[in-house]
C-alpha positions in Angstrom: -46.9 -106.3 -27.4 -44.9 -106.1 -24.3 -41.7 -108.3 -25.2 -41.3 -105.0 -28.4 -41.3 -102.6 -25.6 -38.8 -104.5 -23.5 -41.2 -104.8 -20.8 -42.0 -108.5 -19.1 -44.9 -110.5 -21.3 -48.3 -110.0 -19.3 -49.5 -113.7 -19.9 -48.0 -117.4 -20.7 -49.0 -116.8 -24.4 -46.2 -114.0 -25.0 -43.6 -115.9 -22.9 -44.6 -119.5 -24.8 -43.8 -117.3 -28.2 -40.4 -116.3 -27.1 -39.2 -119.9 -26.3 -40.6 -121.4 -29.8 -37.6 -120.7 -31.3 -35.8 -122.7 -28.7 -38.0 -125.7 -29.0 -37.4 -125.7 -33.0 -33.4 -125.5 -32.4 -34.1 -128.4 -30.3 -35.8 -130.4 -32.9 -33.6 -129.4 -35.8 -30.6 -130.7 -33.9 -32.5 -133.6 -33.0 -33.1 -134.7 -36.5 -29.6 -134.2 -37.6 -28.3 -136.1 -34.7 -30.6 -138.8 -35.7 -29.2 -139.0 -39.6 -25.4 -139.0 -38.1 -26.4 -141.6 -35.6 -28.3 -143.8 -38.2 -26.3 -143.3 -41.2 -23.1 -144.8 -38.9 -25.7 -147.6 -37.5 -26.4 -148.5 -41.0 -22.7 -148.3 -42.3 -21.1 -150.2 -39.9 -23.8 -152.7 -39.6 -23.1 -153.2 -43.8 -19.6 -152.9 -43.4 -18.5 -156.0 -44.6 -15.2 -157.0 -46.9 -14.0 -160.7 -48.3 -11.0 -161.0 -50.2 -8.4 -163.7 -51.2 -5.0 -163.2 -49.4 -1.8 -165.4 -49.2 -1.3 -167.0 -46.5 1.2 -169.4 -46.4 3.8 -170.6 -49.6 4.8 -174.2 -49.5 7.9 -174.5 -51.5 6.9 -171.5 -54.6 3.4 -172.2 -54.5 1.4 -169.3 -52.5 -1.3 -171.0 -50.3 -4.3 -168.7 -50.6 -7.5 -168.4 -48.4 -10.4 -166.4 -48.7 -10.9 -164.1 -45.5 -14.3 -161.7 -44.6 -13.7 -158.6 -42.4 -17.4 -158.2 -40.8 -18.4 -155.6 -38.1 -19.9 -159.0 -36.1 -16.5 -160.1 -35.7 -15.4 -157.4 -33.0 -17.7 -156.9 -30.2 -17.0 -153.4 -29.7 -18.4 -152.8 -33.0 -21.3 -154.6 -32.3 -21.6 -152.3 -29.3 -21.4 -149.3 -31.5 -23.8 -150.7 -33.6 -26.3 -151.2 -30.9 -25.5 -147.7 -29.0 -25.9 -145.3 -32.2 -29.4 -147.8 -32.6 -30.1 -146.8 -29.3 -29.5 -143.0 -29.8 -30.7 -143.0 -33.1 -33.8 -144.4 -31.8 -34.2 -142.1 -28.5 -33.7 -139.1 -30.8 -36.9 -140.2 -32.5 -38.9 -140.9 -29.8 -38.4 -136.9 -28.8 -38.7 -135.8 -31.8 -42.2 -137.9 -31.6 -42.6 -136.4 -28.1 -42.0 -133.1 -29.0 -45.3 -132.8 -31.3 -47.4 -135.1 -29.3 -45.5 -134.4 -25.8 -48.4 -131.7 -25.0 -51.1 -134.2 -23.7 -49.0 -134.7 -20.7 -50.0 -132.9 -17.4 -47.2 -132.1 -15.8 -44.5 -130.6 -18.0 -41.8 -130.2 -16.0 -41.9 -134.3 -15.2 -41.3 -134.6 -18.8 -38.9 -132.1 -19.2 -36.2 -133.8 -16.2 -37.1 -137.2 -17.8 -36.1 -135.5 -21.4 -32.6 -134.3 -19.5 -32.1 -137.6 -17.9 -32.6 -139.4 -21.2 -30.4 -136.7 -23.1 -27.6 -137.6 -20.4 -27.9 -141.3 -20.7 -27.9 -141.4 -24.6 -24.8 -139.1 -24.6 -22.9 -141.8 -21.7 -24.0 -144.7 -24.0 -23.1 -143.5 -27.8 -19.8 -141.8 -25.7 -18.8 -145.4 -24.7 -19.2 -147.0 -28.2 -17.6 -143.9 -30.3 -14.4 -144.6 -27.9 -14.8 -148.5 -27.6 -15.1 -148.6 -31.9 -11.9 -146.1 -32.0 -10.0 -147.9 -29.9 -10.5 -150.8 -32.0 -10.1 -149.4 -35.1 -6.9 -147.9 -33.9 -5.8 -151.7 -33.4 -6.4 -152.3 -36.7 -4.7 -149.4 -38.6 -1.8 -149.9 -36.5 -1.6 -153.6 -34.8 0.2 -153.5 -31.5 3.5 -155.1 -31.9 3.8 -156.1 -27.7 0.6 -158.5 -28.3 1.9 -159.2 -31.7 -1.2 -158.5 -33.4 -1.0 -157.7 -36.7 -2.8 -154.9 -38.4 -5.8 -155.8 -40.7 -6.1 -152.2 -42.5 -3.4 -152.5 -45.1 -5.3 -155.7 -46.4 -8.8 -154.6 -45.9 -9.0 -150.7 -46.9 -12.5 -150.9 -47.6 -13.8 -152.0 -44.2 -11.5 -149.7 -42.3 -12.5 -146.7 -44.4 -16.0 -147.4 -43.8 -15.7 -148.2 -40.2 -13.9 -144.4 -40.1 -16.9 -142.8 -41.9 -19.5 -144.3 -39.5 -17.4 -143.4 -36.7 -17.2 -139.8 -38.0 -20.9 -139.7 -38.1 -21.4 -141.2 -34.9 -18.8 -138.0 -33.4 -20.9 -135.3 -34.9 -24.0 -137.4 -33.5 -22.1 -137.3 -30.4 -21.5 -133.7 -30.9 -25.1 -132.3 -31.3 -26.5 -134.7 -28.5 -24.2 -132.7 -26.1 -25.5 -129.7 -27.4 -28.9 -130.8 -27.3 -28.4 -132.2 -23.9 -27.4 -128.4 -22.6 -30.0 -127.0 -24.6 -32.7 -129.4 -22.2 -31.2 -128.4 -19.4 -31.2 -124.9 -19.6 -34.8 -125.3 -20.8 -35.4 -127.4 -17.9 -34.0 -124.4 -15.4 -35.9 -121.9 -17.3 -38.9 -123.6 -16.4 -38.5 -123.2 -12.2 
């Protein structure tokens, strides 16, 4: 075969064969970016925590009240929520496209929409990875010049899972940038 030889491949067949590995990276990271970015939809979606805290004493007896920490209750979580749906989501559809994407006619259309879509789900799970650490920053640590008070030292168990979806969601983050270079430079590779 002429690619053993180091010679240019004769026909499409020989050139095809030495991009397959490519195509297969591409799908690999695809479906590990879609298990980070649906384990940390499902896990802050559950992320819920009620407990019974003191709020007030009225003379020695402690007033108590029964308080639930829920994603719903912040909007930026909400919006992390939806964007890692969103991701997790368009990483399935390619992975769908990428066996069934060969009954379209013109590949190179598919290819810049691919990019475009890579691009857009990368801006979108960007924003709610920074708008959910931002928030989650507020609650480990408060912010004393709004005096709000931090919710963390009362509710460990919805902050730690809020920081294990948000790690997944990061290395979701992480292979969707890689994947999004890898469609580009297949996309060049192409003219």
């Amino acid at each position: 075969m002429a690619i053993e030889n180091g010679e240019k491949p004769e026909d499409a067949l020989a050139l095809v064969a030495v991009t397959k590995p490519t195509d297969w990276t591409i799908v690999i990271l695809r479906v590990v970016a879609f298990l980070a970015t649906v384990s940390a939809t499902v896990v802050m979606a559950l992320n819920k925590e009620t407990k019974s805290l003191v709020v007030a004493t009225i003379g020695t007896t402690p007033v108590r009240a029964t308080l639930t920490a829920k994603f719903q209750h912040n909007p930026a979580n909400v919006f992390f929520v939806i964007a890692n749906g969103m991701a997790s989501f368009h990483n399935l559809f390619m992975i769908i496209v990428h066996f069934f994407g060969d009954k379209f006619k013109d590949k190179a259309l598919r290819l810049v929409m691919v990019a475009i879509l890579d691009m857009m789900a990368v801006a979108l799970v960007s924003s709610g990875d920074g708008a959910a650490t931002f928030m989650a920053q507020l609650g480990k640590n408060g912010n004393s010049h709004a005096r709000w008070n931090k919710i963390c030292d009362k509710f460990h168990k919805f902050c730690d899972h809020g920081g294990g979806a948000l790690i997944a969601s990061y290395v979701g983050l992480l292979l969707l940038l890689v994947i999004t270079v890898l469609s580009i430079v297949k996309l060049l590779k192409t003219k």
